[in-house]
MARLO-569185 format. One record per residue: x, y, z of N, C-alpha, C in turn. Coordinates in pm, whole numbers, plus 50000, padded with zeros to 5 digits. Example, Ala and Ser with C-alpha at 12.3 -4.5 7.8 and 13.67 -1.06 7.14 Angstrom:
<vomis>
513194943150780512304955050780513204967050780 512854977550708513674989450714512905000350787 
</vomis>
This chain:
<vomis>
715691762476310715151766576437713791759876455 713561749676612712241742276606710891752976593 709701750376557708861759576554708541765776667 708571755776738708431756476914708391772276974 709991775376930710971783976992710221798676994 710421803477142709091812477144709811825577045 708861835477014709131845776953709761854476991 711121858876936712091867176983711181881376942 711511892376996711061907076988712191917477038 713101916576922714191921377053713901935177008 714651939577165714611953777173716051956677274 716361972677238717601979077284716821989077350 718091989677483717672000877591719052009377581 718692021477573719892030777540719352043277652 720542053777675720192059877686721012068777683 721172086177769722482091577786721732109477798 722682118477816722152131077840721682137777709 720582142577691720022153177612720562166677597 720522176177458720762187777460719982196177534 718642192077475717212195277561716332187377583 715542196277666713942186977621713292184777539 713352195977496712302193177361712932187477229 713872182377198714492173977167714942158577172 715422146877075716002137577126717042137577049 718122148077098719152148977070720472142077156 721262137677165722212129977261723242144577277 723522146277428724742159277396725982151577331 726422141377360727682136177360727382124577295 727642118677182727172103277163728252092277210 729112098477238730502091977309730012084977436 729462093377516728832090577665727082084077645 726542080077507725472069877477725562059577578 724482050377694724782043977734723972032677672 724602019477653723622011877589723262000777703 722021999977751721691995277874722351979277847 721041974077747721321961877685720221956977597 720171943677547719751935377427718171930077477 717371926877489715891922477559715731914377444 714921906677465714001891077427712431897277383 712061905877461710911911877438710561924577493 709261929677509708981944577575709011943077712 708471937377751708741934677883709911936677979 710991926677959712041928178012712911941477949 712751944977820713051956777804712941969977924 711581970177897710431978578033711101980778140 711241966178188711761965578350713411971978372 713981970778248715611976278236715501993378234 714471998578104714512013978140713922017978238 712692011778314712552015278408713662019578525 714022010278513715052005878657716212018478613 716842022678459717682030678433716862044678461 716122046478401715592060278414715102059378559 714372055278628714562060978821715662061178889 716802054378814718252061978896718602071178881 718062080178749718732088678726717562104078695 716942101778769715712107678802716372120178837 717292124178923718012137978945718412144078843 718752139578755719242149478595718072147278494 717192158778497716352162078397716782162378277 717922162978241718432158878107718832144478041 718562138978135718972119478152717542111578103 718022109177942716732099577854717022088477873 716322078177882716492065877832715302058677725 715562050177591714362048277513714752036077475 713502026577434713752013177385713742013877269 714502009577153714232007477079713821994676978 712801993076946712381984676883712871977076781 713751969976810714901960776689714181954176610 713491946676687712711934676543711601940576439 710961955176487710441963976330711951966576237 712811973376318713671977976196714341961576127 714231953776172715201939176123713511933376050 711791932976080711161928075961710201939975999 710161951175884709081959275933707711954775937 707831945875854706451938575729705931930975882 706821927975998706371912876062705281923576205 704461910876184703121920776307703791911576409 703651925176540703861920376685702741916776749 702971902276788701561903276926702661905777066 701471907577150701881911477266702551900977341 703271899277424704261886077515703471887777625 703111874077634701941867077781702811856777852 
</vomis>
């Protein structure tokens, strides 16, 4: 891979209904929705955003990014994407 090649940061947008609030429990993990795959935080951002204000009517409706490239190098430091 050239050095060039900008820095991947991937991240997953998931989401789906909660037991509760005060919880991040999934009721159903069957009905998990997995938004999709991101390049970085950013476009991540703009995906849960866009998922969680549709679904703004069900107070039980999470959506969260999760941070792929800590769990794949925990050791590796993130800078921020400009």
């Amino acid at each position: 891979m050239p050095d060039s090649a900008p820095q991947q940061l991937l991240h997953l947008v998931i989401g789906g209904e909660l037991l509760d609030l005060e919880h991040n429990t999934f009721k159903n993990l069957d009905d998990v929705e997995v938004v999709g795959l991101y390049p970085n935080y950013a476009s991540a951002h703009a995906a849960w955003r866009a998922k969680a204000q549709s679904t703004v009517d069900n107070a039980q409706m999470r959506y969260f990014i999760v941070h792929l490239h800590r769990l794949l190098d925990p050791a590796q430091e993130t800078k921020p994407a400009r």
